[in-house]
Structures are given as C-alpha cells and as structure tokens.
N, CA, C and O atoms as a Tripos MOL2 file, in Angstrom:
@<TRIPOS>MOLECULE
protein
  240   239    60     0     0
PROTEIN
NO_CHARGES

@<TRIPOS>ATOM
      1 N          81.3750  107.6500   90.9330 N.3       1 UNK1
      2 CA         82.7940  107.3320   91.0520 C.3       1 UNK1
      3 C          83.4290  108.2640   92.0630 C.2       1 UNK1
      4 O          82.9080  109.3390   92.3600 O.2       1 UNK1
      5 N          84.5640  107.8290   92.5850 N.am      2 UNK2
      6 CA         85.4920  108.2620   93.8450 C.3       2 UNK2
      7 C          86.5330  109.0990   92.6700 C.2       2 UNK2
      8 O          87.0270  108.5620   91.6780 O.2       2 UNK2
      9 N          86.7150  110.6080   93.1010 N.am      3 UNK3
     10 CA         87.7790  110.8600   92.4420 C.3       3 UNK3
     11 C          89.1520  111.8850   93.7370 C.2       3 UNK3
     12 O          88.7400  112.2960   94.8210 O.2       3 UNK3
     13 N          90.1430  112.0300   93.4500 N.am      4 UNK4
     14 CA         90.3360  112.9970   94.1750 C.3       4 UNK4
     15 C          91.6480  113.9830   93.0320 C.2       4 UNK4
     16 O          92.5890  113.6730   92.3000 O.2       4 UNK4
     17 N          91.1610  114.8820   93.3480 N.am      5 UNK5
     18 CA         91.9630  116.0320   92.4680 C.3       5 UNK5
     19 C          93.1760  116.7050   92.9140 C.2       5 UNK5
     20 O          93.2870  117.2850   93.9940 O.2       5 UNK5
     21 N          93.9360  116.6130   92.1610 N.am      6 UNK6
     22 CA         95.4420  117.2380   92.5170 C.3       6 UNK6
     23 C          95.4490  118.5600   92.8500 C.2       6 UNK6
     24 O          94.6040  119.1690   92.1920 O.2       6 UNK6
     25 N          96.1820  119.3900   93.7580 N.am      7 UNK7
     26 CA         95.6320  120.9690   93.9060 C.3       7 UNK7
     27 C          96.2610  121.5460   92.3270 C.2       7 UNK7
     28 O          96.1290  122.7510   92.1130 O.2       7 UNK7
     29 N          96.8920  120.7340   91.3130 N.am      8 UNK8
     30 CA         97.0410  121.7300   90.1550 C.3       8 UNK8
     31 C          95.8670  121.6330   89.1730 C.2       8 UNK8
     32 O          95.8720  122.3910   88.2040 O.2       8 UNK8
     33 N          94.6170  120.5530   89.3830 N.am      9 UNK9
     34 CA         93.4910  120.7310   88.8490 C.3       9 UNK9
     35 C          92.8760  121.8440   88.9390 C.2       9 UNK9
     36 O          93.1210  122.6350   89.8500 O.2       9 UNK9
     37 N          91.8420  122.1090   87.8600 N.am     10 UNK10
     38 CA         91.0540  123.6500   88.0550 C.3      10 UNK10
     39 C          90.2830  123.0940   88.6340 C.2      10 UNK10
     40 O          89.8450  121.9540   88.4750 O.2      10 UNK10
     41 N          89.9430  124.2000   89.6920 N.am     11 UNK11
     42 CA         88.6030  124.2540   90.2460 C.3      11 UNK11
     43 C          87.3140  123.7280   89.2900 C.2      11 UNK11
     44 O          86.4300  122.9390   89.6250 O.2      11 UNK11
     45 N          87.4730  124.3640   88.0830 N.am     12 UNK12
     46 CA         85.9630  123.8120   87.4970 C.3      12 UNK12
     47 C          85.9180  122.7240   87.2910 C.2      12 UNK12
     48 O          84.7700  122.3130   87.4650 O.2      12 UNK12
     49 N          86.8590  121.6750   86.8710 N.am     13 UNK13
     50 CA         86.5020  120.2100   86.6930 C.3      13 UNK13
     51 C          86.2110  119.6190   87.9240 C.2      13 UNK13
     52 O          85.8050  118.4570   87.9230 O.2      13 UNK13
     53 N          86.4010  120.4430   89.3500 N.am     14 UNK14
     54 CA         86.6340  119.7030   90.4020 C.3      14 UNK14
     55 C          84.5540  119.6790   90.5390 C.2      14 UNK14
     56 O          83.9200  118.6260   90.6090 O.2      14 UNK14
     57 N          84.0440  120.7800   90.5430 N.am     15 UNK15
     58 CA         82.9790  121.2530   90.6270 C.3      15 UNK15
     59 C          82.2550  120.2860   89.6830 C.2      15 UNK15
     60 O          81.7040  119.2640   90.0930 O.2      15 UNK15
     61 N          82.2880  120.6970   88.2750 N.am     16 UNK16
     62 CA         81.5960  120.2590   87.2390 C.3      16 UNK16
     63 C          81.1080  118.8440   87.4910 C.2      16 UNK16
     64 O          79.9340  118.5470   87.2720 O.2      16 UNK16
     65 N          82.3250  117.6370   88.1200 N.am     17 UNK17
     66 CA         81.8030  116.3550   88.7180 C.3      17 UNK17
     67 C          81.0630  116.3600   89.7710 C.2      17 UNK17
     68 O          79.9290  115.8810   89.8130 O.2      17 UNK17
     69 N          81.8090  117.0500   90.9600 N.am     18 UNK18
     70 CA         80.5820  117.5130   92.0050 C.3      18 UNK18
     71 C          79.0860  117.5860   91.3480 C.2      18 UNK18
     72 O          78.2720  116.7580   91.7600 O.2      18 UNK18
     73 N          78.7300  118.3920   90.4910 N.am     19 UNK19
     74 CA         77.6460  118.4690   89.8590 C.3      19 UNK19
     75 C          76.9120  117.1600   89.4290 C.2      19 UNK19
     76 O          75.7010  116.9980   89.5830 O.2      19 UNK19
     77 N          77.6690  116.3360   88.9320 N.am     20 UNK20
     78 CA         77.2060  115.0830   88.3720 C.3      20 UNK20
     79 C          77.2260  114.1980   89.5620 C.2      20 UNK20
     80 O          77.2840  113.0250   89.1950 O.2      20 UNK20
     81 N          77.2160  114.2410   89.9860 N.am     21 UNK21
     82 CA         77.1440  113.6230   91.8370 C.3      21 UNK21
     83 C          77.9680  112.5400   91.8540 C.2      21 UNK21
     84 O          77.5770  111.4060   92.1320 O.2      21 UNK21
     85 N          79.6630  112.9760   91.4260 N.am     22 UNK22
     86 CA         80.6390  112.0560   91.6280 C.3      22 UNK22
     87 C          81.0030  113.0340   92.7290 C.2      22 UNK22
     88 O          80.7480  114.2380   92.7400 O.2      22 UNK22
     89 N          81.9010  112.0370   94.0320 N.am     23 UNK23
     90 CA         82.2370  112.0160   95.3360 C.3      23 UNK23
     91 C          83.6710  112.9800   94.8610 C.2      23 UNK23
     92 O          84.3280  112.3680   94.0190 O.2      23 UNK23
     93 N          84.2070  114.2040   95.1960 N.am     24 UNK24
     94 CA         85.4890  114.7990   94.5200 C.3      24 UNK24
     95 C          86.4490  114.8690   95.9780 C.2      24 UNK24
     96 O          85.9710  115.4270   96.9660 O.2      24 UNK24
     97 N          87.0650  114.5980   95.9990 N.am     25 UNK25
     98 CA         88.2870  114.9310   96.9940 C.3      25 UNK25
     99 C          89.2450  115.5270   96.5650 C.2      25 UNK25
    100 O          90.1450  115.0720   95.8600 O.2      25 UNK25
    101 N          89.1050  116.6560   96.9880 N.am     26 UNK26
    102 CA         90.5880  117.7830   96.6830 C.3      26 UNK26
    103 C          91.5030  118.5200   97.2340 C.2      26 UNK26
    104 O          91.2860  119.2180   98.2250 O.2      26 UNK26
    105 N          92.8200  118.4170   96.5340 N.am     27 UNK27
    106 CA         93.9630  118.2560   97.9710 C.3      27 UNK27
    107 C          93.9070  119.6620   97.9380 C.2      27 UNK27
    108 O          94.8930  120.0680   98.5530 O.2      27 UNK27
    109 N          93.2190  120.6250   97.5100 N.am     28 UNK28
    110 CA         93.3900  121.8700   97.9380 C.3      28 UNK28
    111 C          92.6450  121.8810   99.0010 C.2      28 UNK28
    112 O          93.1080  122.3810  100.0260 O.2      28 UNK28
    113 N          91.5290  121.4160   98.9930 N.am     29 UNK29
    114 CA         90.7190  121.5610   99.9970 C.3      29 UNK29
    115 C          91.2240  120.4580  101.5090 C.2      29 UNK29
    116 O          90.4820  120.3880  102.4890 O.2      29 UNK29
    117 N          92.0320  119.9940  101.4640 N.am     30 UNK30
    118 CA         92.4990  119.1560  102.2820 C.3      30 UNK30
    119 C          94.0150  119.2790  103.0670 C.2      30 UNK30
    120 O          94.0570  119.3920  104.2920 O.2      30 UNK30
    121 N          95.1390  119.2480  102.3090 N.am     31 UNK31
    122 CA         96.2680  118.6650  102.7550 C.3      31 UNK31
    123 C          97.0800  119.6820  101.1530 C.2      31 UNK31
    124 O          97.4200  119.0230  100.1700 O.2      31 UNK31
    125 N          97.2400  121.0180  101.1650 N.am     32 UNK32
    126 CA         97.6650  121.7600  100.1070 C.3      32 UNK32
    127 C          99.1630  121.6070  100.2480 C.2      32 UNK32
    128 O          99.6760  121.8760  101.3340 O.2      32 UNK32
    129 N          99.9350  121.1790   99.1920 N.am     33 UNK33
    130 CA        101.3790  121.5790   99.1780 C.3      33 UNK33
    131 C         102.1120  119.8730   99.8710 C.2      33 UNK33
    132 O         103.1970  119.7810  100.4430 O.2      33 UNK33
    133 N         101.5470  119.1940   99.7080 N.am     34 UNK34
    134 CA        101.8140  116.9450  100.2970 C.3      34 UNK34
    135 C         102.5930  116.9990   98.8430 C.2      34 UNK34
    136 O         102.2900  117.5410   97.7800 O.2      34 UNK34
    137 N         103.3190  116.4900   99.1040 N.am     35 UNK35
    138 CA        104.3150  115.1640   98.0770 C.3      35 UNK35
    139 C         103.4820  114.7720   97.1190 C.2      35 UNK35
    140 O         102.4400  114.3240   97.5980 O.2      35 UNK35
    141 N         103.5300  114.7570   95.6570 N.am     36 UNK36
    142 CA        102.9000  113.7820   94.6410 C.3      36 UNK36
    143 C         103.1530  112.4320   95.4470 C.2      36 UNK36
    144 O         101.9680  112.2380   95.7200 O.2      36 UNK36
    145 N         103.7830  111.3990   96.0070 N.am     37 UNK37
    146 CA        103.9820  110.4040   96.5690 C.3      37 UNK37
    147 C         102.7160  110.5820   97.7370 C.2      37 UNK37
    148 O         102.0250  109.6120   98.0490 O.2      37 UNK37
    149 N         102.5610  111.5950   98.1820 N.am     38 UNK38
    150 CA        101.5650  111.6230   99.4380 C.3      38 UNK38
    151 C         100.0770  111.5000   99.1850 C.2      38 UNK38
    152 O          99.0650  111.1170   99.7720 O.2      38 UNK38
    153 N         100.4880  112.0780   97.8750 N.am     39 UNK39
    154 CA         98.9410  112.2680   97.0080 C.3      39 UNK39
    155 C          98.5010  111.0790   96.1470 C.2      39 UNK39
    156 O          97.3070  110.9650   95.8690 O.2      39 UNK39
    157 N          99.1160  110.4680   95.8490 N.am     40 UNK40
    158 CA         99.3480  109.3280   95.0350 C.3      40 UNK40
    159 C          98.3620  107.9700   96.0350 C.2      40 UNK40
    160 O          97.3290  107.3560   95.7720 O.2      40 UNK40
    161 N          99.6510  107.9380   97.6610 N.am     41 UNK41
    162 CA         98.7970  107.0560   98.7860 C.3      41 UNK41
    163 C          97.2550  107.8550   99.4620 C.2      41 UNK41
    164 O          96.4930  107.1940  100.1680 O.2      41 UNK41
    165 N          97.0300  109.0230   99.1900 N.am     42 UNK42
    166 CA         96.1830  109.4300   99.4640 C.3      42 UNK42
    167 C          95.0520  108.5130   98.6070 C.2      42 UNK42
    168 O          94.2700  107.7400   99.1610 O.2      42 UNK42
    169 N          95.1170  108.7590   97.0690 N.am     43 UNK43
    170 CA         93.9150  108.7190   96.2390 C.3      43 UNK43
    171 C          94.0180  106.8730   96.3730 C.2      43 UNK43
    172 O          93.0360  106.1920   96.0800 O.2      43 UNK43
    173 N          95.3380  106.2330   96.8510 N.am     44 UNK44
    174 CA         94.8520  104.3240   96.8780 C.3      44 UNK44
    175 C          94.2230  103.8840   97.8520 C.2      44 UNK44
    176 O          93.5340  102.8650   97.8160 O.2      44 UNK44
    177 N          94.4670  104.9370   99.2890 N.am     45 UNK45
    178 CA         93.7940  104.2580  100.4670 C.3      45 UNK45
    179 C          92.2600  105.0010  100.4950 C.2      45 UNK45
    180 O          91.3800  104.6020  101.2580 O.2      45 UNK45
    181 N          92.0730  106.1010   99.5860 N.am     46 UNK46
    182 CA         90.5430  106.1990   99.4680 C.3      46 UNK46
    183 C          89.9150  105.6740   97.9940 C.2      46 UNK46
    184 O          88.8920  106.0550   97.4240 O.2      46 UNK46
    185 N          90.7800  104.7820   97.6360 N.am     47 UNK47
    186 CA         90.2900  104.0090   96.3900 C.3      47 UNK47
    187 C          89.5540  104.6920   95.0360 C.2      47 UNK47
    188 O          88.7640  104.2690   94.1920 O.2      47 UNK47
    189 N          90.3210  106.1340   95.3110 N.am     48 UNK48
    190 CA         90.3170  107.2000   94.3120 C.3      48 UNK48
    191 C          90.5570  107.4320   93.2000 C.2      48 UNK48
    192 O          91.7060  106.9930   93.1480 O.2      48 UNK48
    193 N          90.2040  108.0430   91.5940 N.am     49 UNK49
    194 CA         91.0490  107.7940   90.8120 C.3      49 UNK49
    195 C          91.5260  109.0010   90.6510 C.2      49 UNK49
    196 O          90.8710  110.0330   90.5100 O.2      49 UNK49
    197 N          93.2610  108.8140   90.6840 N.am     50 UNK50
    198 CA         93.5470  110.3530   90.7210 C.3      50 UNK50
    199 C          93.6970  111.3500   89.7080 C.2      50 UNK50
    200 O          94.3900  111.1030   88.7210 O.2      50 UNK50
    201 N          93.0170  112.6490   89.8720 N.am     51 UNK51
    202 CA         92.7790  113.5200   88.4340 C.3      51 UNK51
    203 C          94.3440  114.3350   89.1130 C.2      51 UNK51
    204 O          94.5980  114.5250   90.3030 O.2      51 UNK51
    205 N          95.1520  114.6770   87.9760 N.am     52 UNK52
    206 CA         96.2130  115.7840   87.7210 C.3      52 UNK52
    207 C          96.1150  116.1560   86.5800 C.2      52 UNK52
    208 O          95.5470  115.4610   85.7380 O.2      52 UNK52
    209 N          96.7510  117.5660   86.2470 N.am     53 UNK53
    210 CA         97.2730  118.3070   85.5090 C.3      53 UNK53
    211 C          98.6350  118.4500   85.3040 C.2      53 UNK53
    212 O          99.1110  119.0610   84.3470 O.2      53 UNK53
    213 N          99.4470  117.7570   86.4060 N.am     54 UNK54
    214 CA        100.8020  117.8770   86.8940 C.3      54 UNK54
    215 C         101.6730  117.1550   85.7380 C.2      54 UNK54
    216 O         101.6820  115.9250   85.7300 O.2      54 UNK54
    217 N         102.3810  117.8450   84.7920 N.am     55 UNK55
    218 CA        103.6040  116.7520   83.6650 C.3      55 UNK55
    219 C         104.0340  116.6230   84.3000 C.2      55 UNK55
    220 O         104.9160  116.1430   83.5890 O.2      55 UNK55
    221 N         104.5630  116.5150   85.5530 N.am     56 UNK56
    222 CA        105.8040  116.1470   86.1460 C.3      56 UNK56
    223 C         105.8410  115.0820   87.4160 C.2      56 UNK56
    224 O         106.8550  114.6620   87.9740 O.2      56 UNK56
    225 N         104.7230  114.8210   87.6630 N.am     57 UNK57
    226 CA        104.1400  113.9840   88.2770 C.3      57 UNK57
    227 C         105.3100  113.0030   89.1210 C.2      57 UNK57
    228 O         105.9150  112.2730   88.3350 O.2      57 UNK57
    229 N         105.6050  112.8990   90.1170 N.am     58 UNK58
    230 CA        106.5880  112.1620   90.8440 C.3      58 UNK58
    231 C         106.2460  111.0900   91.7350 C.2      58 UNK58
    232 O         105.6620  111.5290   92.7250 O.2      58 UNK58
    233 N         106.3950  109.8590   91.7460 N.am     59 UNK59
    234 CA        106.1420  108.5880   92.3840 C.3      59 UNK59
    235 C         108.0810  108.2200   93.1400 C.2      59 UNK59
    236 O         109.2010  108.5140   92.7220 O.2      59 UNK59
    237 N         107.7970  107.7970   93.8330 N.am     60 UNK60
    238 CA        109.1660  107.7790   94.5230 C.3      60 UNK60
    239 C         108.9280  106.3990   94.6100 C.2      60 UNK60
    240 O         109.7600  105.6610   95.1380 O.2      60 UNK60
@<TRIPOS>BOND
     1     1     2 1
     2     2     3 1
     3     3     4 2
     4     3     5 am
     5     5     6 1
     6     6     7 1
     7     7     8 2
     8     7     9 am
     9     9    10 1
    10    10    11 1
    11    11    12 2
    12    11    13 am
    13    13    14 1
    14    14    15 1
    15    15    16 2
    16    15    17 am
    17    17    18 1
    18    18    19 1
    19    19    20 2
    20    19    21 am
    21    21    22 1
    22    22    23 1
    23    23    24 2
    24    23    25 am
    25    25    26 1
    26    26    27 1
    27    27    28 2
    28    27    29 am
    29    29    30 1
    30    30    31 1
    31    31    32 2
    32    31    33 am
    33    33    34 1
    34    34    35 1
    35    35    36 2
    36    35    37 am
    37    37    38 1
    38    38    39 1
    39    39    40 2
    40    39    41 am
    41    41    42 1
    42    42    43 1
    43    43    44 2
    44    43    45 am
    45    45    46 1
    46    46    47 1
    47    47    48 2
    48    47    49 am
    49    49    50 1
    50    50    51 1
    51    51    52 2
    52    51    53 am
    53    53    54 1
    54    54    55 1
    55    55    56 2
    56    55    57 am
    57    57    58 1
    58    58    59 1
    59    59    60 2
    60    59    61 am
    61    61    62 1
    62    62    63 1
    63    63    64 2
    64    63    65 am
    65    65    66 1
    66    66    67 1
    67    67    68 2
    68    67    69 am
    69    69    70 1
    70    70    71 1
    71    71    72 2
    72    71    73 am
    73    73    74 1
    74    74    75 1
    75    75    76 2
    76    75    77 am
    77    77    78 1
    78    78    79 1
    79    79    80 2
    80    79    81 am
    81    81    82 1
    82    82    83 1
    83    83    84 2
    84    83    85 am
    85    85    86 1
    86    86    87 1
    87    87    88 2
    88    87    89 am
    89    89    90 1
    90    90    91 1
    91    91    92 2
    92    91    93 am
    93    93    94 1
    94    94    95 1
    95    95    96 2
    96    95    97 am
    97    97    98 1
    98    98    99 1
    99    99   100 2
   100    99   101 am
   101   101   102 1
   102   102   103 1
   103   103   104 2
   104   103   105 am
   105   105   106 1
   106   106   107 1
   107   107   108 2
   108   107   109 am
   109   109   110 1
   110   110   111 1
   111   111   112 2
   112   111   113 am
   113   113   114 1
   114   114   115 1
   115   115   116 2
   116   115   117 am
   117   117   118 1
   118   118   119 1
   119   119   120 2
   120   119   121 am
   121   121   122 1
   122   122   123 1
   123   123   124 2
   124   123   125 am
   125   125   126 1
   126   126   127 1
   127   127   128 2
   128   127   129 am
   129   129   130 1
   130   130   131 1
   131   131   132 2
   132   131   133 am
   133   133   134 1
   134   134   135 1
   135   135   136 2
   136   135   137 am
   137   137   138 1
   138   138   139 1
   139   139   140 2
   140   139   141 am
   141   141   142 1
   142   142   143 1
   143   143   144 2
   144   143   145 am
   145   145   146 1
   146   146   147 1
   147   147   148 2
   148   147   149 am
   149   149   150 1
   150   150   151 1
   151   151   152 2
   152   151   153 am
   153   153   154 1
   154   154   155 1
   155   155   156 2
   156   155   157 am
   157   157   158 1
   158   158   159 1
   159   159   160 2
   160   159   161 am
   161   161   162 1
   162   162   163 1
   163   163   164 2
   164   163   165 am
   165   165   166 1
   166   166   167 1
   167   167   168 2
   168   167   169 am
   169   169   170 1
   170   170   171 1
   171   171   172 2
   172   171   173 am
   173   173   174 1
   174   174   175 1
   175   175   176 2
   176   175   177 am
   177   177   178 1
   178   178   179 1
   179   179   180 2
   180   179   181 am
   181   181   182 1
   182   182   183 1
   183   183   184 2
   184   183   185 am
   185   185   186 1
   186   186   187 1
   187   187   188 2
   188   187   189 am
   189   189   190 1
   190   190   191 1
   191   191   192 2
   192   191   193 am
   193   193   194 1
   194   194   195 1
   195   195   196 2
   196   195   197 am
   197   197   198 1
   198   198   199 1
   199   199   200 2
   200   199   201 am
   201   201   202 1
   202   202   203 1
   203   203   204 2
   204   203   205 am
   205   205   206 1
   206   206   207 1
   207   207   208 2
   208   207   209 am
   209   209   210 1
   210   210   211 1
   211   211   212 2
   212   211   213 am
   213   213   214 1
   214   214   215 1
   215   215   216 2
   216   215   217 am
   217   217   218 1
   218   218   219 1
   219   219   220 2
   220   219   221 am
   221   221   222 1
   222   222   223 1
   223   223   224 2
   224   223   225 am
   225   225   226 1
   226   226   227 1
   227   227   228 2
   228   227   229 am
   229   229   230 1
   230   230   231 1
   231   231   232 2
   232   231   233 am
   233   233   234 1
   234   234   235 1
   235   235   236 2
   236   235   237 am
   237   237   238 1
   238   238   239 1
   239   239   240 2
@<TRIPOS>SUBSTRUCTURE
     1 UNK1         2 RESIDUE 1 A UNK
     2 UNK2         6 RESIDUE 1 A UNK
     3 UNK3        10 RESIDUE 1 A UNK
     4 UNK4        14 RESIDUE 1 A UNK
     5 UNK5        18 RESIDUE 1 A UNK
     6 UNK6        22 RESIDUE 1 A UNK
     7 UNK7        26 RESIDUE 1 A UNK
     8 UNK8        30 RESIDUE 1 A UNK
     9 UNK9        34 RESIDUE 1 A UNK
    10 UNK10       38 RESIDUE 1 A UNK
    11 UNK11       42 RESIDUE 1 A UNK
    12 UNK12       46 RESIDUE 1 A UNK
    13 UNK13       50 RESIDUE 1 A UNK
    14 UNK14       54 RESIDUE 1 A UNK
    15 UNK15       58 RESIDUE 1 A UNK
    16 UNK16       62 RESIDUE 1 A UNK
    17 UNK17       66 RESIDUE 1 A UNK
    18 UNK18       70 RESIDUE 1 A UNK
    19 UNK19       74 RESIDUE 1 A UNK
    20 UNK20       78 RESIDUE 1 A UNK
    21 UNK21       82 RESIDUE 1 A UNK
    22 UNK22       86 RESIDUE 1 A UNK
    23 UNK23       90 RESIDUE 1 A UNK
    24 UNK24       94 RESIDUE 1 A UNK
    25 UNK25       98 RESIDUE 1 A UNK
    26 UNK26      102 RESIDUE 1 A UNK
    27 UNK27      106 RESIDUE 1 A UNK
    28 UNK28      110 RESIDUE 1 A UNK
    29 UNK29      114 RESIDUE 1 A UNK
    30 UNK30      118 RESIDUE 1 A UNK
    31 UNK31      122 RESIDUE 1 A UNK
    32 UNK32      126 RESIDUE 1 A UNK
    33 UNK33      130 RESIDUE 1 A UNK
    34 UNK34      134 RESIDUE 1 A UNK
    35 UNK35      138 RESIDUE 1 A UNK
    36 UNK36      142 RESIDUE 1 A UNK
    37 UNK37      146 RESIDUE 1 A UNK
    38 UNK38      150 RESIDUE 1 A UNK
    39 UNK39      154 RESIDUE 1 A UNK
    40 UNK40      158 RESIDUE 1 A UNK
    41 UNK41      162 RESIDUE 1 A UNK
    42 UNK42      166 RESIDUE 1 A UNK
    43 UNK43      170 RESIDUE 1 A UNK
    44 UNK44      174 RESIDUE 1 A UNK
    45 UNK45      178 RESIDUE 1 A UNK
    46 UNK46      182 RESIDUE 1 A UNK
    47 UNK47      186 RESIDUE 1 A UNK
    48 UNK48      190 RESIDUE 1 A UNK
    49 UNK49      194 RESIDUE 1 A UNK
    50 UNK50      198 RESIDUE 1 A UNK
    51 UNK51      202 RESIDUE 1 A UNK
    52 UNK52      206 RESIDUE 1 A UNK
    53 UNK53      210 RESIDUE 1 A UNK
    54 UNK54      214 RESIDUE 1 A UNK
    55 UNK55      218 RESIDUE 1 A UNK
    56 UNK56      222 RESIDUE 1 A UNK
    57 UNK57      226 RESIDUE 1 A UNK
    58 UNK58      230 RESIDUE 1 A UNK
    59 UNK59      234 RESIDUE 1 A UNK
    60 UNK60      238 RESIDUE 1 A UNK
C-alpha cells in the first residue's frame, strides 16, 4: 500500500511500514510546514492514504 505521513506522525510508524515494504511518503521528508489542504492534494494525486496524528486537521 501507498501511504504518505503527516510531518506530525512519529517517525517510527513511518519506518515500521517502510519495514513491511509499504511505499511511505513523508512530508517531513519532503515539503515540511505545506497547508493540511496541501497535504491532503498531495496524498490524492499520489493516490495515498493519508496517516495523521493532527486533531485539528484542516480541509478548506
């Protein structure tokens, strides 16, 4: 599975799938500090499912 991780995910869940040889995309490692809205079109146009930690989560 395609996932991509919010930069408020921990590192270890980001890894732990890595491990299981799911594909991880993480906005720390990418594009740190984008819009929940940015992150949101990020994880649909790479057909991602998106992991957060974020309660506050914002869709505009």
């Amino acid at each position: 599975m395609k996932f991509l991780g919010d930069e408020n995910l921990d590192w270890q869940i980001v890894e732990r799938l890595r491990l299981d040889d799911h594909e991880v995309l993480y906005v720390v490692e990418m594009e740190p500090g984008i819009p929940d809205d940015e992150v949101l079109n990020l994880a649909n146009n790479e057909g991602a499912i998106l992991l957060t930690s974020d309660k506050d989560f914002e869709m505009e």
